[in-house]
C-alpha positions, -999 to +999 in steps of 0.1 A: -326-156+636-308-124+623-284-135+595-251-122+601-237-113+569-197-124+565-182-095+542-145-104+521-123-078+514-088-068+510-065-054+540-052-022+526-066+012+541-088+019+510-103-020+504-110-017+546-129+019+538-150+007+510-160-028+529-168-003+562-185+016+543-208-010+527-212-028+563-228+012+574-251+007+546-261-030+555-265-015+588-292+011+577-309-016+562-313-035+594-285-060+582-254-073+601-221-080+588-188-089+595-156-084+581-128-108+566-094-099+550-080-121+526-048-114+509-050-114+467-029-124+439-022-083+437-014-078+468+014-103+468+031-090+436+053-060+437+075-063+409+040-056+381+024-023+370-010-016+378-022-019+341-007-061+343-028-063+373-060-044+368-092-059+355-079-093+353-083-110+382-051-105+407-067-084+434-108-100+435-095-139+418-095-153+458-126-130+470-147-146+444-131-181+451-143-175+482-176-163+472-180-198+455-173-218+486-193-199+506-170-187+532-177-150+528-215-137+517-204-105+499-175-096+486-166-058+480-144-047+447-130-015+430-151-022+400-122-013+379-107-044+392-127-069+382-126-092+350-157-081+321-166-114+323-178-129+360-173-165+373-206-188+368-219-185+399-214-154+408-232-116+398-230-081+409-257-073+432-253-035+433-232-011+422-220+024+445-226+060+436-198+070+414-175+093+434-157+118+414-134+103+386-111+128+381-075+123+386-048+144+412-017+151+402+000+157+433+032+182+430+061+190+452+054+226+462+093+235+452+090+216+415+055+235+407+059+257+378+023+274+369+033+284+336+033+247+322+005+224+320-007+210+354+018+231+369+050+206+372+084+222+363+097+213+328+113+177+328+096+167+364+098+129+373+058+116+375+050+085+393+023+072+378+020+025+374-007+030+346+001+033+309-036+049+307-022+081+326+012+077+307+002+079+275-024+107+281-001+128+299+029+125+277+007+137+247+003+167+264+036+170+282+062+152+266+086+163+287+076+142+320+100+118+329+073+087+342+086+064+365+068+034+384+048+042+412+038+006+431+019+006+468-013+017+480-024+050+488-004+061+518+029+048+505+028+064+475+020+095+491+049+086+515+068+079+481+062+116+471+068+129+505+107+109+509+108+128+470+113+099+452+093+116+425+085+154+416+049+146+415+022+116+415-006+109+401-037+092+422-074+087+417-094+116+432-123+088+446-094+073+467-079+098+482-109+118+490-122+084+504-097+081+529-099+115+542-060+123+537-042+156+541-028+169+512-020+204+522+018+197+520+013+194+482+003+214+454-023+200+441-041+199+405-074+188+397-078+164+359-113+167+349-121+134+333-131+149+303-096+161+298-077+128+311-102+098+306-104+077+335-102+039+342-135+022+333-156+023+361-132+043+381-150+054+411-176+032+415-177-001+440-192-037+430-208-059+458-209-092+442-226-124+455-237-156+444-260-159+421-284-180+439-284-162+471-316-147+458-328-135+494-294-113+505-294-098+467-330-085+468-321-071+507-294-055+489-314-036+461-314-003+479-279+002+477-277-001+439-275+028+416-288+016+382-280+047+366-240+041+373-249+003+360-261+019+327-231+039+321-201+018+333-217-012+314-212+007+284-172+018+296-166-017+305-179-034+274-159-011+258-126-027+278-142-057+268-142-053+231-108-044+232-096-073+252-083-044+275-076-049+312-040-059+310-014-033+295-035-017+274-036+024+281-071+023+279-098+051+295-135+053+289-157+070+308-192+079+301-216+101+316-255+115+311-262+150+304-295+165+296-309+132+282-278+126+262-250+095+271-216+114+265-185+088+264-150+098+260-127+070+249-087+071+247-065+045+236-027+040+230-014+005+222+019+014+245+021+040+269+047+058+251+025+056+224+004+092+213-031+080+222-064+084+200-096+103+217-133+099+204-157+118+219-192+104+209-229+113+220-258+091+219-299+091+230-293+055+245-268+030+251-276+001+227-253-002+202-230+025+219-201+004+225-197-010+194-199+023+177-174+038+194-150+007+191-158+005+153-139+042+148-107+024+166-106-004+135-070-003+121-090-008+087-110+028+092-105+057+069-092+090+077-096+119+057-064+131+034-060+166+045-078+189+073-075+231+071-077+247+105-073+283+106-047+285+134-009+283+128-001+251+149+037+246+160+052+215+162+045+210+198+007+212+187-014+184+204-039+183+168-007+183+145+003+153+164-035+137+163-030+144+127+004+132+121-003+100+140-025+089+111-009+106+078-031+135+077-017+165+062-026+198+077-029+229+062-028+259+086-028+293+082-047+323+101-068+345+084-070+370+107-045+399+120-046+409+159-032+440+166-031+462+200-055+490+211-040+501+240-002+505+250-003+518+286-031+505+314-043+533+336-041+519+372-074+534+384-091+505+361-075+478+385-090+492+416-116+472+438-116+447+411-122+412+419-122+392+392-107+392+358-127+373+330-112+361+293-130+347+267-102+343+244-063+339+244-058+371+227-075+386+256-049+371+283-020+379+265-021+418+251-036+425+288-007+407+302+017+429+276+006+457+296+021+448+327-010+455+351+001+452+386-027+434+399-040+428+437-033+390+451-070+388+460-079+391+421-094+358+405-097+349+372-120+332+353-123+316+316-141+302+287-122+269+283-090+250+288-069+266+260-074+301+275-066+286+310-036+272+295-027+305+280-032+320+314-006+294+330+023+313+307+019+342+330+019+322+359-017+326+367-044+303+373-079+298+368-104+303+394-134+295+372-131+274+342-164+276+321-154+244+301-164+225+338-197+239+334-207+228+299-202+241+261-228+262+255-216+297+260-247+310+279-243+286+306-209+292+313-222+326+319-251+318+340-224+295+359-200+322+363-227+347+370-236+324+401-204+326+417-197+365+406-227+384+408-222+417+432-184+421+429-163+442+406-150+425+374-131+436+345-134+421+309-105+426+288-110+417+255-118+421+214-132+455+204-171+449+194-165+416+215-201+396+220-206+407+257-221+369+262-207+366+297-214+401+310-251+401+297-259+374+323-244+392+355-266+411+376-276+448+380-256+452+412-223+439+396-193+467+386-189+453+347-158+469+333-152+465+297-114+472+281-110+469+247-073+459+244-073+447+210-087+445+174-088+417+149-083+425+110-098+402+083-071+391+056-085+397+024-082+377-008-084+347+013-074+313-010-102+287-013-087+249+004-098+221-013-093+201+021-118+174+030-120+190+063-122+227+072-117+240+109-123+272+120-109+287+153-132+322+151-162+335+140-138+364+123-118+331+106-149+326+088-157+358+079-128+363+063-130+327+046-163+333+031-161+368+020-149+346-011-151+315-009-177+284-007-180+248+007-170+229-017-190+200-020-181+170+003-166+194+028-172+186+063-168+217+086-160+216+124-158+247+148-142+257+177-172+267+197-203+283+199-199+318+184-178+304+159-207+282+148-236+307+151-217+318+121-225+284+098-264+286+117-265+322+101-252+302+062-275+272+072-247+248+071-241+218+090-211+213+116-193+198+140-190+211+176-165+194+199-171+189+231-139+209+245-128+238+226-092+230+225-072+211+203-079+181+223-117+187+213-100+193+176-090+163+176-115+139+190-138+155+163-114+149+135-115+115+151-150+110+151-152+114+115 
């Protein structure tokens, strides 16, 4: 006789997709299955933020219960839900694909503002129940008013819709998995990279008992170990921090090329300025505990860090320093000065695209007031020129920093999408050309030269313990007289800016975003 499989979920639109869609998989494996709503701890308490209720218990505590008396077979969880540590008895069978773990921050059309960061007018009201997302979203916009955003998925949409808030912000795997309309909304994408995610956000858990031995090997073909490998580390991270409850804790962790990349950021209030690590590793032993070691309260920091940039108050790094008594010393060493004064309109004809690699770039082309077609796109190198790009209320169509750090992907990436139409390269005189070298023969490459950089001379040796550079013309003009002194640790911005050191045959730091958020994981790292 066919066993009929009895699955447990919860009742709300999202819990019914995810147990659905596990029954479909059962399904393909020949397996039936029924489903059964029970009601949770979580789904009962509405006076809680999300961070008091996630990971410990409140929405799985009376699936597992009953798991244990064997009313229900299976029971299907957010992973992010459950406990780090299981009840004796029970294990996780399988594990989902991840879906995408970004985050959507999901604005009023009539309070978007593109020339701030994620495009919400100054001062806007965020929902948002989880101090993980406050205190990583105040760090980069301090003026967000956060409020409390309870329900599930619908409401708070509905929430948002009644404007009760000027924006929300919701878990991309969610609302993707539910198939909702958001055309009403203006939306913007958060790469995880840039705000870290819950542990294991993204990815279901089918748990059973332990000694139902026959269901769990049926169930084998429907695990992903690859997603085990890399949410165990993320969730043994929440582990070794006692996380789960209020903490503002994100961790995520990925593969690339062979390589385990985790982000990690953590706040111990969400008002609270959070710390980032970014870390890299050939396997995940060990991994965990490394990256929780550079979170000891007992850790040194270095005294003082050079960067070659002027940073303003506002500066997300100056803050990263501040936080921990570090005292910067910045100062440019480089001058920027116009080439051009007037734009001939002829060079913005047919064009499609409009490609930056560098801040400078956007903004003398911008101080030429070119009167530019709405079908033009516009692509960049990384986050900080996209932000740059914001101030003059444009957005990016192609962000290389999604694509990886090494400049010559970016430019195979962008290649991809751009070959065969007409694009125009604003930028430094004697600029690198890394981009356009990859495009095809068939695509109209326009150059324009719109400004020069000047090397201050006489630059004054620092005697910090850390030295970053922005440029490749920073450290030019740094060591035209000067030398590492010894003990010096040196981290750069990006790739051409450490080409430079691989010319000296010096040893660097590369940070995985070049932005001051990549600044300051590095510095972090330390």
């Amino acid at each position: 006789m066919t066993r009929n499989i009895i699955i447990g979920t919860r009742g709300s639109d999202l819990a019914l997709w995810q147990a659905n869609f596990v029954k479909s998989q059962l399904s393909e494996l020949g397996l039936e299955a029924e489903l059964k709503i029970i009601k949770t701890q979580g789904d009962r308490i509405v006076n809680l933020s999300f961070d008091k209720l996630e990971g410990k218990g409140f929405f799985t505590k009376e699936l597992e219960d009953e798991l244990i008396a064997g009313t229900i077979d299976l029971a299907v969880h957010s992973h992010k839900d459950l406990p780090t540590n299981h009840p004796p008895g029970l294990i996780i069978a399988a594990v989902s694909k991840r879906e995408d773990p970004s985050e959507l921050l999901l604005i009023l059309k009539d309070c978007v503002d593109l020339q701030h960061k994620f495009s919400v007018k100054f001062g806007g009201m965020v929902g948002t129940s989880s101090n993980r997302r406050k205190a990583q979203l105040l760090a980069v916009r301090p003026d967000f008013e956060i409020e409390e955003l309870r329900g599930n998925v619908p409401t708070r949409i509905q929430k948002l819709r009644n404007e009760d808030y000027d924006a929300i912000m919701l878990a991309k795997a969610g609302v993707e998995r539910l198939g909702i309309d958001l055309s009403e909304f203006h939306v913007e994408e958060i790469d995880p990279t840039e705000l870290v995610p819950a542990p294991a956000q993204g990815v279901l858990a089918i748990q059973i008992r332990e000694s139902d031995t026959e269901l769990f090997e049926k169930l084998q073909p429907m695990n992903h170990p690859d997603v085990a490998q890399e949410i165990a580390v993320e969730r043994k991270v929440l582990n070794m921090f006692d996380g789960g409850c209020h903490m503002p804790l994100g961790s995520y962790c990925r593969k690339d090329n062979g390589l385990f990349q985790v982000w990690t950021s953590k706040a111990n209030e969400g008002d609270e300025f959070p710390d980032r690590l970014f870390i890299e590793a050939s396997c995940t032993e060990g991994l965990a505990e490394k990256i929780v070691s550079k979170f000891s309260p007992d850790r040194k920091f270095p005294k003082t860090v050079f960067v070659t940039r002027e940073l303003p108050e506002s500066s997300y790094l100056r803050k990263a320093m501040q936080k921990h008594s570090i005292e910067i010393e910045d100062r440019s060493l480089i001058k920027t000065y116009p080439i051009i004064n007037k734009l001939d309109p002829f060079i913005l004809r047919n064009i499609d695209w409009i490609f930056f690699s560098s801040k400078n770039a956007i903004e003398y082309f911008f101080q030429l007031n070119p009167n530019l077609g709405k079908k033009v796109k516009f692509g960049v190198l990384g986050r900080a020129s996209e932000d740059m790009l914001r101030r003059f209320g444009k957005t990016a169509a192609f962000n290389g920093e999604n694509e990886g750090i090494d400049t010559s992907d970016i430019a195979e990436s962008f290649a991809a999408l751009a070959n065969g139409s007409h694009i125009l390269f604003p930028g430094a005189k004697e600029s690198l050309r890394t981009v356009q070298k990859a495009l095809s023969a068939e695509t109209k490459i326009i150059d324009l030269p719109v400004y020069e950089t000047v090397l201050e001379e006489d630059v004054p040796a620092s005697l910090a313990e850390v030295l970053i550079f922005t440029s490749p013309s920073n450290v030019e003009a740094y060591f035209a007289d000067n030398l590492l002194e010894p003990g010096q640790k040196v981290i750069c911005i990006g790739n051409s800016t450490g080409k430079k050191f691989d010319e000296m045959g010096v040893k660097y730091i590369l940070p995985f975003s070049p932005d001051e958020i990549g600044l300051a994981e590095a510095v972090f790292g330390l």
